[in-house]
C-alpha positions as CSV (number, residue, x, y, z in Angstrom):
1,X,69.6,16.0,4.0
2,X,72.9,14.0,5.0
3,X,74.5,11.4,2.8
4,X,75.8,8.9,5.0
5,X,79.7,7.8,5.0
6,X,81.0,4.2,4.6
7,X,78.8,1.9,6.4
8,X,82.3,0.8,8.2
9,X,83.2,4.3,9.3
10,X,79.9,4.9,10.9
11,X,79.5,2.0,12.4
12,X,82.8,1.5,14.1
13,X,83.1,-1.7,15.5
14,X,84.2,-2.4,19.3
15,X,82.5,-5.7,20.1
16,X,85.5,-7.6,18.5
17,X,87.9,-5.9,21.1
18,X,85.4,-7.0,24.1
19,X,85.5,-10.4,23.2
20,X,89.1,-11.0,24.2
21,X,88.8,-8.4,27.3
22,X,85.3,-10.0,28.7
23,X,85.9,-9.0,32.8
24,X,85.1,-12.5,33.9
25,X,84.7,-15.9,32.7
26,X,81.5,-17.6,32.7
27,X,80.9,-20.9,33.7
28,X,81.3,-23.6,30.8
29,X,77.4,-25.1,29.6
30,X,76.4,-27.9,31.4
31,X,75.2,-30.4,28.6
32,X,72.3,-31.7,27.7
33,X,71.0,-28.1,27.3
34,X,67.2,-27.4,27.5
35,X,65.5,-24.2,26.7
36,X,62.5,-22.7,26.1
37,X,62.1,-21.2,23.0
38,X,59.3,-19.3,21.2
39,X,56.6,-21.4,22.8
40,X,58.7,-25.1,22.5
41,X,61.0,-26.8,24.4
42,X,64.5,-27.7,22.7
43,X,67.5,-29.6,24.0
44,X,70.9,-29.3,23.0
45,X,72.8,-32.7,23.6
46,X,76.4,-31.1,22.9
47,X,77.9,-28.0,21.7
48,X,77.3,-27.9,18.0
49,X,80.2,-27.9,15.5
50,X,78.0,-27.7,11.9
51,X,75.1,-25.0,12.4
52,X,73.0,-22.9,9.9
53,X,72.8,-19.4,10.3
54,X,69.3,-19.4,8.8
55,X,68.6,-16.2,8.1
56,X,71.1,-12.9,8.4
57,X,70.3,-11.8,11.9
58,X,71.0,-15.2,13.0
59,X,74.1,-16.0,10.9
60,X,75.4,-12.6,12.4
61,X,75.1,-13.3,16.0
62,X,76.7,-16.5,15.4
63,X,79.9,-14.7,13.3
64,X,79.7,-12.0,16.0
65,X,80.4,-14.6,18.8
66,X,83.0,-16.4,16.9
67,X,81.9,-19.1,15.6
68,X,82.9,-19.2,12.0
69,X,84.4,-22.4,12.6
70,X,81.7,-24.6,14.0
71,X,79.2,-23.0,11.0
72,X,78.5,-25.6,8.1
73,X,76.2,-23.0,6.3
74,X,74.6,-19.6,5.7
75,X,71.0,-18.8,3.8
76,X,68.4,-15.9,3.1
77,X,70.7,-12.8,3.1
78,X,68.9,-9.6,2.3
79,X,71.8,-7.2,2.3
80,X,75.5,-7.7,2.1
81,X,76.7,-9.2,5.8
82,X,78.1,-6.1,8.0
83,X,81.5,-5.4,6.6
84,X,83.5,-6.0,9.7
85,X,82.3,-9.9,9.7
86,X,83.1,-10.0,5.7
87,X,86.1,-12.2,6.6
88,X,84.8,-14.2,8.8
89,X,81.6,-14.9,6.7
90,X,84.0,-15.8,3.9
91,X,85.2,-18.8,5.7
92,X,81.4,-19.7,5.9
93,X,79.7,-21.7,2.9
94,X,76.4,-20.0,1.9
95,X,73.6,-22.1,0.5
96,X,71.7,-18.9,-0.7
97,X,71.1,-15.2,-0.1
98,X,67.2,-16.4,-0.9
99,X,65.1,-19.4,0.7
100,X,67.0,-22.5,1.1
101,X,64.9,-25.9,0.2
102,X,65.2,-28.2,3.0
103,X,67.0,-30.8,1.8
104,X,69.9,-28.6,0.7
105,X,69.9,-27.5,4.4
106,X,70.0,-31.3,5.6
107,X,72.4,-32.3,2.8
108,X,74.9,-29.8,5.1
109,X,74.4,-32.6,7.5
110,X,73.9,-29.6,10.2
111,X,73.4,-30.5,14.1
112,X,71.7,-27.4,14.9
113,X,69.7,-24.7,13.1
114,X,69.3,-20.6,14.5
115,X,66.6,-18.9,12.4
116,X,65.9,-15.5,12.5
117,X,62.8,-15.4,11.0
118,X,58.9,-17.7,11.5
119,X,58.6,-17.5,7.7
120,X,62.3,-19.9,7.9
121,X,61.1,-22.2,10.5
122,X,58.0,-21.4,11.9
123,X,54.3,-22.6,12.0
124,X,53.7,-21.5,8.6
125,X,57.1,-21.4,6.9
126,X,57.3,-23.2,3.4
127,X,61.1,-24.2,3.6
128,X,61.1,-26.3,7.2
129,X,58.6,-26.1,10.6
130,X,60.6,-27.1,14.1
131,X,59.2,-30.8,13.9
132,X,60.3,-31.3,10.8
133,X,64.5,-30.5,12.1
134,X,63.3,-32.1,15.2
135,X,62.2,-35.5,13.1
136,X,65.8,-36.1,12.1
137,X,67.4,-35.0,15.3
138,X,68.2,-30.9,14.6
139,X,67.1,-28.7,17.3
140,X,65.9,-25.4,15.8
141,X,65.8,-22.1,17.7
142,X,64.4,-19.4,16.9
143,X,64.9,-15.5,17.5
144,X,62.7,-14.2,20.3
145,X,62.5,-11.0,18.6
146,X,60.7,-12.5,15.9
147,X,58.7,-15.0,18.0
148,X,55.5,-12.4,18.6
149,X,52.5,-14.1,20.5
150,X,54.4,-17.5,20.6
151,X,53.5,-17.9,24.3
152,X,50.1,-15.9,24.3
153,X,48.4,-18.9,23.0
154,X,48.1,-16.9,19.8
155,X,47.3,-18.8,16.5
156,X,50.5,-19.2,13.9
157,X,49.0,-16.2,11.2
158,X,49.2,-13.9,15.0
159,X,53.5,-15.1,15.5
160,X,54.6,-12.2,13.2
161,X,52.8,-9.4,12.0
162,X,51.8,-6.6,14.8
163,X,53.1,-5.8,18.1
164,X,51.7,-4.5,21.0
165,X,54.6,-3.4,22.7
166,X,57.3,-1.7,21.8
167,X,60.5,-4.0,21.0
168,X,63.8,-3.6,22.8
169,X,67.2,-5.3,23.4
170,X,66.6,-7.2,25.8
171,X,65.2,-9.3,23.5
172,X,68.2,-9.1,21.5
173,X,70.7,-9.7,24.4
174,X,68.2,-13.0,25.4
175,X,69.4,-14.4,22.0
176,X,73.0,-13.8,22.3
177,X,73.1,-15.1,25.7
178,X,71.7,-18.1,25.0
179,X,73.2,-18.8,21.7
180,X,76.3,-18.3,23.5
181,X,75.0,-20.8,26.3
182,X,74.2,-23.5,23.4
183,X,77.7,-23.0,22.2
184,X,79.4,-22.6,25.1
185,X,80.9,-19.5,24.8
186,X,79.4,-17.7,27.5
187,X,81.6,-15.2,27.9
188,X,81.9,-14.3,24.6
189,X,78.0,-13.7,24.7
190,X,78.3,-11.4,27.8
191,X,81.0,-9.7,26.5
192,X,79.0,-8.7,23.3
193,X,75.8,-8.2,25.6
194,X,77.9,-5.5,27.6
195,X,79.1,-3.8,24.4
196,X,75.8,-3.5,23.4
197,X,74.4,-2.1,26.6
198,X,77.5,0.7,26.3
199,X,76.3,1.7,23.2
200,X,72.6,1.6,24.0
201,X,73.0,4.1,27.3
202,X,75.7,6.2,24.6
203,X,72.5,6.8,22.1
204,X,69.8,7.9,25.0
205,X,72.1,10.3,25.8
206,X,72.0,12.1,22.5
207,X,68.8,13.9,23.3
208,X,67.1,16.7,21.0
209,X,68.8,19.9,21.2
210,X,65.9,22.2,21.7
211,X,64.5,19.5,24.0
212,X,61.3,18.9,22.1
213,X,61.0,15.3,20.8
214,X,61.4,14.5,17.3
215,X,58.9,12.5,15.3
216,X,60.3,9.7,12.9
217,X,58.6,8.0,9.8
218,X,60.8,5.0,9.0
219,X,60.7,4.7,4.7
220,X,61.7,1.0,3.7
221,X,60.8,0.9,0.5
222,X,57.6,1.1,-2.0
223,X,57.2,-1.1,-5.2
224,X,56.6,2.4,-7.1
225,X,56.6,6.0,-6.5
226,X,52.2,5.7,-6.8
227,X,52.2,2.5,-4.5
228,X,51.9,2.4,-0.6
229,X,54.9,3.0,1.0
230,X,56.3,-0.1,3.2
231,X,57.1,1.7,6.5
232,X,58.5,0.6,10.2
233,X,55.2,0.2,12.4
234,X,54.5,2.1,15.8
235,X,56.7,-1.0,17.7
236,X,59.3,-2.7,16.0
237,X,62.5,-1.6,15.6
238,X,61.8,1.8,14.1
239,X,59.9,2.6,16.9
240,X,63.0,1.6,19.2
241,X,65.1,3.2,17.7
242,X,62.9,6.4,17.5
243,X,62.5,5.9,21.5
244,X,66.4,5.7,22.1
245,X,66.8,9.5,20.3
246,X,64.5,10.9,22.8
247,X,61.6,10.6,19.9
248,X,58.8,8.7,18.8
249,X,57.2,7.1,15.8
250,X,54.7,9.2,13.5
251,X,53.0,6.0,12.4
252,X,50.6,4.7,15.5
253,X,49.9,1.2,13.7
254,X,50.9,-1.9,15.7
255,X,51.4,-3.7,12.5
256,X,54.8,-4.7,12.1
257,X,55.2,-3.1,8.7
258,X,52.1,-1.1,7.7
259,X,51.4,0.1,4.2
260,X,50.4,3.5,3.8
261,X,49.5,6.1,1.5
262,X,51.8,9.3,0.6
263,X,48.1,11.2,1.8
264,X,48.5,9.5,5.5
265,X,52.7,10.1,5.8
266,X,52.0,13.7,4.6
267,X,49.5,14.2,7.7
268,X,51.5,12.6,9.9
269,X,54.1,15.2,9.6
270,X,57.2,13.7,11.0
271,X,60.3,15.8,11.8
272,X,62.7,13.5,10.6
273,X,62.4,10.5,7.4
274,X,64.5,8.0,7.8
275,X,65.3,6.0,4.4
276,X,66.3,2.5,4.3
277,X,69.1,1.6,2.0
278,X,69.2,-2.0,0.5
279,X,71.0,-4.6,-1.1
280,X,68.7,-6.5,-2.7
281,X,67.4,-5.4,-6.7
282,X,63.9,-5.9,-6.3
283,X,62.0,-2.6,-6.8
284,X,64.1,0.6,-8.1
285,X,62.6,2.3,-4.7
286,X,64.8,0.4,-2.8
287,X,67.5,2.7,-3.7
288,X,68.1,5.5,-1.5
289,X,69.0,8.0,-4.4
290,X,65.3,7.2,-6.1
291,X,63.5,7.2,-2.8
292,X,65.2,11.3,-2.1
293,X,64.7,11.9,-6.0
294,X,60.8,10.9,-5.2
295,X,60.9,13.1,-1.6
296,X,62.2,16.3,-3.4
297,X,60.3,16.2,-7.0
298,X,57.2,15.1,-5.9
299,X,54.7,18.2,-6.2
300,X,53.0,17.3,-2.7
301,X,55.5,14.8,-0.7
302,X,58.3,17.7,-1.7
303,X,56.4,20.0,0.4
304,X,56.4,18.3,3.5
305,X,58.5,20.4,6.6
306,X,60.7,17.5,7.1
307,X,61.2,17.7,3.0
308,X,61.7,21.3,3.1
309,X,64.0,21.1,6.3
310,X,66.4,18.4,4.7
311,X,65.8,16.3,7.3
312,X,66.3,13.2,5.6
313,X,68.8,10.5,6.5
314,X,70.0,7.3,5.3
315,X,70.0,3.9,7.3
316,X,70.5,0.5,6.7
317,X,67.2,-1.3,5.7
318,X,68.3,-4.4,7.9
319,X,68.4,-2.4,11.1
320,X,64.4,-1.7,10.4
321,X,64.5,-5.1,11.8
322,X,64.2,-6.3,15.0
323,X,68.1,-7.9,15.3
324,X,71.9,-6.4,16.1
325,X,71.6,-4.4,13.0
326,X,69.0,-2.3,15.2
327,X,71.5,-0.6,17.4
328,X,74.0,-0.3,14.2
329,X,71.3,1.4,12.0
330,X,70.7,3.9,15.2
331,X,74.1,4.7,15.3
332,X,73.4,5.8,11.9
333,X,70.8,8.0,12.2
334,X,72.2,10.0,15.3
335,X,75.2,10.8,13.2
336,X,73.2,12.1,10.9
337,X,70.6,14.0,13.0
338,X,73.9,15.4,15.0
339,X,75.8,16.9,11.7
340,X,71.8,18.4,11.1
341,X,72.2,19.8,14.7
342,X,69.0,18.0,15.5
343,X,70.1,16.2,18.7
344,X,73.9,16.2,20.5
């Protein structure tokens, strides 16, 4: 088992440094803007200067490209923001790390909303829907990661909740690229996009040693040590980032995050557990010290090969996600894998 370092160590951080050496200029946005997002049409009528970074993933992208300066707002943080964006998230008023009510979003007197998440702004969502923002004049996109089914005809309960194919970036680099478009800092957004891509190709390369793929079971958390465990689905992120190590999931669900018994993650018999590690103070298995406490003293889970092995590593729980942390949170767990002398 490997304790990771500081999250800032790890995760050095180079997409600052490509920001001011992007290789070539894109053109400047051509205003009004229309795009179509998640299954509706929205229009940007000017570069916006007092957004919401509704959710973290979203509020990330946005700090990522710059745009501290043109933010009027932050909400729904589940874990600390990524430490090299700390000072420019400071500059950045939050609302909340939990739901936001509407009218403390509109009281910000924002003229456009990026939301990570259908449960923020979405068919169902109890803070805001689209046509609600759209009713006073807010265009509200949303992250295609996130968006599942949105243009299948599926039915709103259907948006987020399985997948049937395996996420990857190119989801991711869709939102940059046109979040960067609706700003109009193109080139910042393709400058981040290529840094991205960099690191992607650097991960595949850091294949299994012995040349046999490793099986993954991505922990996030469980409400106690006799509950279901919360775990990343066959698809999502977890998956992806399984996929980029030359691996694969162990759990075959297509829900997003299945719930499963110690009985089932015991006969799937992954190689490798990955634990999430998170901010928030909800359940005491969030930690990742009582989640390795559980894994070694429990009288069957403690038995498991990938127990007995120590192959056990630490990740952020964000990066379980489908959003930027993704690739981060992979960075993670090859360093770790690597100082087991599980993959190069």
């Amino acid at each position: 088992m490997i304790r990771p370092t500081s999250f800032l160590t790890i995760l050095g951080f180079s997409a600052a440094l490509s920001l001011v050496a992007a290789p070539a200029l894109s053109a400047p946005t051509q205003y009004p803007l229309t795009l179509e997002n998640c299954g509706a049409t929205i229009t940007v009528e000017k570069a916006p200067q007092r957004a919401i970074g509704f959710g973290q993933n979203s509020a990330e992208i946005l700090l990522l490209l710059g745009l501290e300066d043109r933010m009027a707002g932050t909400a729904f943080w589940p874990s600390k923001v990524l430490p090299q964006l700390a000072a420019a998230n400071a500059k950045v008023k939050l609302l909340t790390v939990e739901f936001p009510t509407f009218e403390s979003i509109l009281a910000e007197n924002p003229d456009f909303v990026a939301a990570a998440l259908p449960t923020l702004v979405g068919p169902t969502s109890k803070v805001a829907k689209r046509e609600d923002f759209e009713k006073v004049g807010v265009p509200a996109y949303l992250s295609p990661s996130t968006c599942l089914g949105a243009d299948a005809g599926k039915t709103a309960k259907d948006l987020y909740g399985s997948r049937a194919q395996l996420w990857n970036m190119d989801l991711l680099y869709k939102e940059i690229d046109e979040l960067s478009q609706i700003f109009d800092v193109a080139e910042r957004g393709q400058a981040l996009i290529a840094d991205f891509k960099s690191r992607e190709a650097a991960l595949r390369a850091r294949v299994p040693k012995n040349g046999k793929p490793l099986s993954y079971v991505f922990w996030f958390s469980s409400q106690s040590p006799s509950s279901d465990a919360y775990l990343g689905g066959k698809n999502g992120a977890s998956g992806f980032i399984a996929d980029l190590l030359g691996g694969k999931n162990a759990i075959t669900t297509e829900a997003e995050w299945p719930t499963l018994g110690w009985e089932s993650i015991i006969a799937a018999n992954p190689d490798v557990i990955v634990i999430a590690s998170l901010d928030r103070n909800r359940w005491e298995l969030d930690k990742p010290e009582a989640k390795i406490k559980f894994l070694n003293t429990d009288p069957a889970v403690s038995q498991m090969p990938a127990v007995k092995n120590k192959a056990i590593v630490v990740m952020d729980g964000q990066a379980m996600n489908p959003a930027i942390r993704t690739l981060y949170g992979a960075e993670q767990v090859a360093e770790q894998l690597k100082a087991l002398g599980l993959i190069q």
